[in-house]
Biopython code that builds the backbone (N, CA, C, O; Angstrom):
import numpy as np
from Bio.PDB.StructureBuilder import StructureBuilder

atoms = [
    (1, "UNK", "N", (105.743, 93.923, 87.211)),
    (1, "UNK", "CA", (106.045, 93.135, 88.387)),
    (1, "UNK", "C", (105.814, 91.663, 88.049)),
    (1, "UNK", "O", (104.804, 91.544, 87.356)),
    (2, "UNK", "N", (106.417, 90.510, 88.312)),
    (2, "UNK", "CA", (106.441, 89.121, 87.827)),
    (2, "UNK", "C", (105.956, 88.725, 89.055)),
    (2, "UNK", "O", (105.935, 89.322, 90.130)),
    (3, "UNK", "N", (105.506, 87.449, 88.685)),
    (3, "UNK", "CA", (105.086, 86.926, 89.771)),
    (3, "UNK", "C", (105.220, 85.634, 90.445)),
    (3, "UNK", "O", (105.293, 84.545, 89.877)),
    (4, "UNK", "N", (105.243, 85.838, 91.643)),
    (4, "UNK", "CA", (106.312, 84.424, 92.080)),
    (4, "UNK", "C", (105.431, 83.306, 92.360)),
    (4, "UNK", "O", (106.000, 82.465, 93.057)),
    (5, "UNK", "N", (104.312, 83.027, 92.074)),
    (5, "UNK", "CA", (103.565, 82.076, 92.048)),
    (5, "UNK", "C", (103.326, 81.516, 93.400)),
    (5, "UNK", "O", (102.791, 80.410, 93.339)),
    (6, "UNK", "N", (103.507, 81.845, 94.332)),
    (6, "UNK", "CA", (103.405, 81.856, 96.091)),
    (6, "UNK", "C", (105.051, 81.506, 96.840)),
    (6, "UNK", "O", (105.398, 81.757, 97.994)),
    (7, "UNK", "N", (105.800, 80.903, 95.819)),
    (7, "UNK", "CA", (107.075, 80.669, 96.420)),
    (7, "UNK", "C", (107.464, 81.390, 97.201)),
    (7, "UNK", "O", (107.936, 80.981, 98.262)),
    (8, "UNK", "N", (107.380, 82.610, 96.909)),
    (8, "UNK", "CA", (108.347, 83.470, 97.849)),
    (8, "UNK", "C", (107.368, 83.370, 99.246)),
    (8, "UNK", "O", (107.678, 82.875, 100.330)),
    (9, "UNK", "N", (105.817, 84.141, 98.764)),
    (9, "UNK", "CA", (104.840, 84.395, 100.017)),
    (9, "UNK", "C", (104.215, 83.583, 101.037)),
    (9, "UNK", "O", (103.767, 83.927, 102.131)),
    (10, "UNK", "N", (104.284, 81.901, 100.226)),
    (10, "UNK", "CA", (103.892, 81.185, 100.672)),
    (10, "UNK", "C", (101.926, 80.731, 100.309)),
    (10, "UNK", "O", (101.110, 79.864, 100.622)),
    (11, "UNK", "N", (102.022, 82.288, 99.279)),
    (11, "UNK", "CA", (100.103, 82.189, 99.308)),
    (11, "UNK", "C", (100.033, 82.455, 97.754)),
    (11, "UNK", "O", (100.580, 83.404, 97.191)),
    (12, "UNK", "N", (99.311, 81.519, 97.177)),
    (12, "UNK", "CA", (98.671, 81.880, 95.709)),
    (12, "UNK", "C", (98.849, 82.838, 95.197)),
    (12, "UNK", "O", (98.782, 83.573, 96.183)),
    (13, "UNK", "N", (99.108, 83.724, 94.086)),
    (13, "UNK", "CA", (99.195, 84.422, 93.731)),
    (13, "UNK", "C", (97.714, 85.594, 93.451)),
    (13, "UNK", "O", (97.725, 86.819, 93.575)),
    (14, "UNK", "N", (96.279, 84.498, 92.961)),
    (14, "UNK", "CA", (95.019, 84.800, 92.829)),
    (14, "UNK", "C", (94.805, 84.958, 94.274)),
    (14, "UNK", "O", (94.129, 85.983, 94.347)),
    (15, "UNK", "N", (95.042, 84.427, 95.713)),
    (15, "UNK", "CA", (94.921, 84.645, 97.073)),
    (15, "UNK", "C", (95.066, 85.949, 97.299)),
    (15, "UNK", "O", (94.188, 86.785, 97.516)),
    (16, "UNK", "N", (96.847, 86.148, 97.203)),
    (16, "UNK", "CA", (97.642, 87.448, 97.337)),
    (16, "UNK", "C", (96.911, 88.646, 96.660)),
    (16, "UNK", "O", (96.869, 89.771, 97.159)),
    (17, "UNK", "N", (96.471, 88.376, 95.749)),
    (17, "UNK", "CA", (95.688, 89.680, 94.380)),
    (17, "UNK", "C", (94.028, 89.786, 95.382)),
    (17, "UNK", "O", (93.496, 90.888, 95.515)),
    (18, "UNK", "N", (93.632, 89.000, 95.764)),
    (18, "UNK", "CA", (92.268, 88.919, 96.340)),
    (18, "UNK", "C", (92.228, 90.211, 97.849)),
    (18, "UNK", "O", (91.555, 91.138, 98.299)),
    (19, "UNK", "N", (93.656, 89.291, 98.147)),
    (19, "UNK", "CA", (94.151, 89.923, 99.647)),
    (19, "UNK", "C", (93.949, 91.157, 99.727)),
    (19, "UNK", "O", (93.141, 91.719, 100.466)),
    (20, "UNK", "N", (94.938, 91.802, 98.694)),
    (20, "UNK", "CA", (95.862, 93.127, 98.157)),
    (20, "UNK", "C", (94.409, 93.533, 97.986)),
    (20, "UNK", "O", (93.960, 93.904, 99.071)),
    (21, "UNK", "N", (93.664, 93.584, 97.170)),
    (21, "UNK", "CA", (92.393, 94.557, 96.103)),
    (21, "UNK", "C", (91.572, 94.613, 97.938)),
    (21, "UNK", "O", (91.199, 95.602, 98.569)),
    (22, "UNK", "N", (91.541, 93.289, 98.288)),
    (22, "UNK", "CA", (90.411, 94.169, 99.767)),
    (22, "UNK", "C", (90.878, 94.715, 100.656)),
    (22, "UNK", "O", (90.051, 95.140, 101.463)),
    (23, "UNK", "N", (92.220, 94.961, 100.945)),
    (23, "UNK", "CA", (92.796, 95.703, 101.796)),
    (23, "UNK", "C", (93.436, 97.029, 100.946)),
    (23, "UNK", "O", (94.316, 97.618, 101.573)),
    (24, "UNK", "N", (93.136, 97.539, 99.700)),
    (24, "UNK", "CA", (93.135, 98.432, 99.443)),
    (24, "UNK", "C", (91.587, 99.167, 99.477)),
    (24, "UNK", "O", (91.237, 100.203, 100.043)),
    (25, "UNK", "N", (90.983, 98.423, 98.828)),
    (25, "UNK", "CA", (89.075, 99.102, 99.142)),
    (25, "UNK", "C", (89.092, 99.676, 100.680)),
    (25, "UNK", "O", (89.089, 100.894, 100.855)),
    (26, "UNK", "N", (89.110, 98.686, 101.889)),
    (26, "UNK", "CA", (89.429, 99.131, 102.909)),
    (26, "UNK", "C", (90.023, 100.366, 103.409)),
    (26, "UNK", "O", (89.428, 101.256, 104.016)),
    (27, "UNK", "N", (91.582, 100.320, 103.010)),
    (27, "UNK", "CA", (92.176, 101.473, 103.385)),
    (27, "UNK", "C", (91.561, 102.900, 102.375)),
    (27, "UNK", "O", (91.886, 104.009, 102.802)),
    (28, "UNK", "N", (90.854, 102.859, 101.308)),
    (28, "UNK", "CA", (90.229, 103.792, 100.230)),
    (28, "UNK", "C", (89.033, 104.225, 101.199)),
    (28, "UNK", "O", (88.951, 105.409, 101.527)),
    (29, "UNK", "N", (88.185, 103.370, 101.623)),
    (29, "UNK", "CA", (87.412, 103.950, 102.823)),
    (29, "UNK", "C", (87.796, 104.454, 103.615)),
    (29, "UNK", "O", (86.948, 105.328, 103.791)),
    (30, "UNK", "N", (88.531, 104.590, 104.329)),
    (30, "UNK", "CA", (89.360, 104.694, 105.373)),
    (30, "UNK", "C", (89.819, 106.192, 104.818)),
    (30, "UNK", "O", (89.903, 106.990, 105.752)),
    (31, "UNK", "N", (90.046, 106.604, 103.883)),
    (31, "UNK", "CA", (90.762, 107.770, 103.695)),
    (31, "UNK", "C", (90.010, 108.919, 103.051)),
    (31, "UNK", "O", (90.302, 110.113, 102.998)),
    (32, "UNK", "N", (88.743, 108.112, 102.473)),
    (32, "UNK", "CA", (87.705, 108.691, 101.710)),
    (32, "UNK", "C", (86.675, 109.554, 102.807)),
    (32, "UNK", "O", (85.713, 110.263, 102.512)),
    (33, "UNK", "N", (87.210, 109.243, 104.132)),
    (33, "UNK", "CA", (86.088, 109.474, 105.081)),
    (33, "UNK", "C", (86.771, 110.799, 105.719)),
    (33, "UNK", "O", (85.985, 111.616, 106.198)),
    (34, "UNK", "N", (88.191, 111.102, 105.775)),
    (34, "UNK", "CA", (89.135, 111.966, 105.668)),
    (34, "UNK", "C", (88.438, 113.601, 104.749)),
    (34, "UNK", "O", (88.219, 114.741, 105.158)),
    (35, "UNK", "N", (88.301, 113.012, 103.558)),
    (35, "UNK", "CA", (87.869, 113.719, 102.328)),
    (35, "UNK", "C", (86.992, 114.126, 102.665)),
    (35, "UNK", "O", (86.810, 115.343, 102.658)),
    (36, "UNK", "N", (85.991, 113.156, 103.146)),
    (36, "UNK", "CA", (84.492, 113.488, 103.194)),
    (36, "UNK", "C", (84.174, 115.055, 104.084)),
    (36, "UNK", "O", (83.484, 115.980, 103.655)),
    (37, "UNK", "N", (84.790, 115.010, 105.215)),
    (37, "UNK", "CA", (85.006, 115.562, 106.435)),
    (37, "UNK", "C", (85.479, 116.781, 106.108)),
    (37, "UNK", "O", (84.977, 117.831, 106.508)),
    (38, "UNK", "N", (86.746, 116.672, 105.155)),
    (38, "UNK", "CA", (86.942, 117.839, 105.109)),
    (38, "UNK", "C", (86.455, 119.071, 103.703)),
    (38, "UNK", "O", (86.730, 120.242, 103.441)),
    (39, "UNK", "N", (85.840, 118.281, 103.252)),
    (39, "UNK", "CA", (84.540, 118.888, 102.631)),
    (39, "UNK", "C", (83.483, 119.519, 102.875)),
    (39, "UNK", "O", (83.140, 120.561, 102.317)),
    (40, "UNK", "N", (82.660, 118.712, 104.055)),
    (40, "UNK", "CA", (82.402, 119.298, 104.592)),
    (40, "UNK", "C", (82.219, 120.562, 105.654)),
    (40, "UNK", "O", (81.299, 121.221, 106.137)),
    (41, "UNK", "N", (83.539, 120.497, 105.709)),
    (41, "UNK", "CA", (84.253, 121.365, 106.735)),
    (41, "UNK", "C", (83.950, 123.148, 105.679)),
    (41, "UNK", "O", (83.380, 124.226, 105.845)),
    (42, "UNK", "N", (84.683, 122.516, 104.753)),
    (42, "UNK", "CA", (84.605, 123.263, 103.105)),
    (42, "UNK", "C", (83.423, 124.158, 102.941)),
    (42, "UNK", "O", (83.315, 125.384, 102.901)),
    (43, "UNK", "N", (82.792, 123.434, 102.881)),
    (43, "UNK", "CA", (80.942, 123.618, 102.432)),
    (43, "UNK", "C", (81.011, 123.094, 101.069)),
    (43, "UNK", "O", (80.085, 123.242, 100.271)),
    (44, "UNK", "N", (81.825, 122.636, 100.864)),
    (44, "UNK", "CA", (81.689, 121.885, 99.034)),
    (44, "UNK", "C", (81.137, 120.599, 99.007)),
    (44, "UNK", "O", (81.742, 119.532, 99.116)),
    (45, "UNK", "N", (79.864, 120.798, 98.845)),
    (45, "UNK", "CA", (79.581, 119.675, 98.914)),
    (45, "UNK", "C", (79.171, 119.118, 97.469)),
    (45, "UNK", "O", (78.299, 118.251, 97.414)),
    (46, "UNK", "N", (79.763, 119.580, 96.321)),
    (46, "UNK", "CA", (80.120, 118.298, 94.847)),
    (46, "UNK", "C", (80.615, 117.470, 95.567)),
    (46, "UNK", "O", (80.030, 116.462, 95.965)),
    (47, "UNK", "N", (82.347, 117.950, 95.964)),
    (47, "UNK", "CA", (83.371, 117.080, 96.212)),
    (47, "UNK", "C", (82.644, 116.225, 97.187)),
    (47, "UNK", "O", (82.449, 115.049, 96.882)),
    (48, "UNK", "N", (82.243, 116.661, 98.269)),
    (48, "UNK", "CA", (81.662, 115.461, 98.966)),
    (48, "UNK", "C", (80.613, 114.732, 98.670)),
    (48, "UNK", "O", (80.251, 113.785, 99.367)),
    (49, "UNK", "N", (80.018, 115.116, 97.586)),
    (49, "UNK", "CA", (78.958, 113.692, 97.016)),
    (49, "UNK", "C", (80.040, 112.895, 96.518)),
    (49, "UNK", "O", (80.026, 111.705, 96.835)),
    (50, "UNK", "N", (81.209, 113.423, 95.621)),
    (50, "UNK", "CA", (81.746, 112.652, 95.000)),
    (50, "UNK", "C", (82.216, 111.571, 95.728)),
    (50, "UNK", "O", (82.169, 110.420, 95.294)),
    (51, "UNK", "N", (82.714, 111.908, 96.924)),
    (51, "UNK", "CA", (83.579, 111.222, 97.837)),
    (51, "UNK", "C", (82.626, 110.129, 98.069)),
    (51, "UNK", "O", (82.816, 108.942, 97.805)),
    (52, "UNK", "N", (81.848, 110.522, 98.458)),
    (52, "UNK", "CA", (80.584, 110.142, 99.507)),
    (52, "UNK", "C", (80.775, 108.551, 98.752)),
    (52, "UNK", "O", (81.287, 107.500, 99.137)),
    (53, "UNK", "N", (80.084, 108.981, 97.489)),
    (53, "UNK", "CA", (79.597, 107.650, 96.328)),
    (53, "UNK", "C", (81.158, 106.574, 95.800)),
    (53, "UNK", "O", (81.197, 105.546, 95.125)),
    (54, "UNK", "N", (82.217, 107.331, 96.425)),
    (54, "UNK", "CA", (83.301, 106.502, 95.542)),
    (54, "UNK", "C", (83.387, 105.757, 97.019)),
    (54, "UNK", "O", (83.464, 104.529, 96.991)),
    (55, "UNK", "N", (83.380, 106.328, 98.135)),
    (55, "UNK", "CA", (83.502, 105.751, 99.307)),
    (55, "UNK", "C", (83.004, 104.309, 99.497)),
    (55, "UNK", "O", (83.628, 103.347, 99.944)),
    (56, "UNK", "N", (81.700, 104.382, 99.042)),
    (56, "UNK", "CA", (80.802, 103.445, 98.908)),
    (56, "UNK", "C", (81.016, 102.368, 97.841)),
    (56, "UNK", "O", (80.741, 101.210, 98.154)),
    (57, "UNK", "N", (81.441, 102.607, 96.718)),
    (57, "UNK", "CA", (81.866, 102.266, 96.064)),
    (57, "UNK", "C", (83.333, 100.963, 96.583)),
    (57, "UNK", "O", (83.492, 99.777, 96.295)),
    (58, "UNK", "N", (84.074, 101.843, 97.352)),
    (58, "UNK", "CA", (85.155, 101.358, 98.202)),
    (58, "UNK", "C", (84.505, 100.103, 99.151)),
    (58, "UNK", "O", (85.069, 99.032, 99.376)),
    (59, "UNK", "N", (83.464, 100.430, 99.535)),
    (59, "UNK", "CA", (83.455, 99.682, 100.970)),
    (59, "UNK", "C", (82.466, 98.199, 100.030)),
    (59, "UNK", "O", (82.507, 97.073, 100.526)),
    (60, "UNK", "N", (81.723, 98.441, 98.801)),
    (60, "UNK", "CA", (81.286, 96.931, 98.067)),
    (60, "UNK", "C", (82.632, 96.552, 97.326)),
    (60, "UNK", "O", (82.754, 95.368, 97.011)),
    (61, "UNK", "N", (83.578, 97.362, 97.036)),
    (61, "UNK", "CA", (84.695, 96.492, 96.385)),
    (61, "UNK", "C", (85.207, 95.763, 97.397)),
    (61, "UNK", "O", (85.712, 94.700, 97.036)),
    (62, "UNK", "N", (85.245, 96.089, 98.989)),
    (62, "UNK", "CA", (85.869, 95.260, 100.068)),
    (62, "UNK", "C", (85.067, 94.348, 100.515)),
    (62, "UNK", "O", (85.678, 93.421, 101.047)),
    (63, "UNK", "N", (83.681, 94.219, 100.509)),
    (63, "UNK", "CA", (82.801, 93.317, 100.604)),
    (63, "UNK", "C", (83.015, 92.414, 99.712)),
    (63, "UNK", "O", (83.561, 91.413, 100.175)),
    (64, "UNK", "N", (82.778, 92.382, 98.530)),
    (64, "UNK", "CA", (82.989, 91.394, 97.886)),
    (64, "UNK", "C", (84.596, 90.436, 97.249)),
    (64, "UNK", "O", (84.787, 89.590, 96.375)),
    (65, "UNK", "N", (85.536, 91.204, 98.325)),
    (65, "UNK", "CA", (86.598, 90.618, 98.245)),
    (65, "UNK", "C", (86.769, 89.635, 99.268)),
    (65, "UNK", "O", (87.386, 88.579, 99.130)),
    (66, "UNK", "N", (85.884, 90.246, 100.849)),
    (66, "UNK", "CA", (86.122, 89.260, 101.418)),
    (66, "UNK", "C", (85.270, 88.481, 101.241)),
    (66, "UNK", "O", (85.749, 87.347, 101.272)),
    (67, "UNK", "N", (83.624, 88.483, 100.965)),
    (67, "UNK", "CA", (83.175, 87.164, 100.753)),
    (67, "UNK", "C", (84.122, 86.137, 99.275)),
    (67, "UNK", "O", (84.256, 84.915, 99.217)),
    (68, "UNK", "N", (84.584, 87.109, 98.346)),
    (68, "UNK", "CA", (85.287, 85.833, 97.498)),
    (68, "UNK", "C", (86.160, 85.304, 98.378)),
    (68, "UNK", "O", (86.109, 84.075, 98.430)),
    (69, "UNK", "N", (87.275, 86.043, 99.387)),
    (69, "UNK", "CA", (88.361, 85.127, 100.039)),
    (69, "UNK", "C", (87.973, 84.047, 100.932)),
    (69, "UNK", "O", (88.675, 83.065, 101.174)),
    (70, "UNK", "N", (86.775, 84.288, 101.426)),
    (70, "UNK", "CA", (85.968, 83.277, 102.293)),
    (70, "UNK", "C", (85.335, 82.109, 101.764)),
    (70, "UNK", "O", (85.279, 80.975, 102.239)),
    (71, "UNK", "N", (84.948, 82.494, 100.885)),
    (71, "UNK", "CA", (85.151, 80.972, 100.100)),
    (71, "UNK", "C", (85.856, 80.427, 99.144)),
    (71, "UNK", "O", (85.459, 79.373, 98.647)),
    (72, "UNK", "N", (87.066, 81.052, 98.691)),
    (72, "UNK", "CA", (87.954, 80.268, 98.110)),
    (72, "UNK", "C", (88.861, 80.225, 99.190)),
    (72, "UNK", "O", (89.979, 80.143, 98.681)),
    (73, "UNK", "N", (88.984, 80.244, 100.824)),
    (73, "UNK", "CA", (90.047, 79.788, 101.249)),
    (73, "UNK", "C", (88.838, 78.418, 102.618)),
    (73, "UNK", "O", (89.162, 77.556, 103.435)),
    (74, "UNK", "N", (87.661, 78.911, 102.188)),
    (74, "UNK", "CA", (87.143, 77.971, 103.310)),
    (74, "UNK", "C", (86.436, 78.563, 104.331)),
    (74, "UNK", "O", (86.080, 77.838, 105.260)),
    (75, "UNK", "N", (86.170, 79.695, 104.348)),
    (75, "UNK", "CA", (85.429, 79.887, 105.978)),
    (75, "UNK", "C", (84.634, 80.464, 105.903)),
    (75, "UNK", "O", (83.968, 80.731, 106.903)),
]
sb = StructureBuilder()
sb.init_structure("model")
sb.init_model(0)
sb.init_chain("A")
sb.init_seg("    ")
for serial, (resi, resn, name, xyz) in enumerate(atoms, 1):
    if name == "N":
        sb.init_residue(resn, " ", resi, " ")
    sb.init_atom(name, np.array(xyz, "f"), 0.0, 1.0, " ", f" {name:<3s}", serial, name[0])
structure = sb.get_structure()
């Protein structure tokens, strides 16, 4: 994929990549909690440690995307 350097989007490209990675962590939580649930449901609970810890995993990769976007855009 090339990259249009904000022309097209209007937003940085390092912005856009910042954007993208915390609104995927986000939605990875978001779906991991899905998993979790129905693991439990299961009684398997490997899979749901696994989940459990990647979940988490998910929700500091989205933390620290938005504190980087917050201060490289200012707020």
């Amino acid at each position: 994929m090339r990259s249009d350097g904000g022309e097209i989007t209007g937003t940085p490209d390092a912005h856009y990549d910042l954007i993208w990675f915390t609104e995927r962590c986000l939605n990875n939580a978001l779906r991991l909690e899905q998993f979790i649930a129905d693991c439990r449901e299961a009684g398997d609970t490997e899979a749901e440690e696994l989940f459990v810890k990647a979940q988490a995993d998910s929700r500091k990769g989205a933390e620290m995307g938005k504190a980087l976007l917050a201060k490289r855009l200012g707020a």
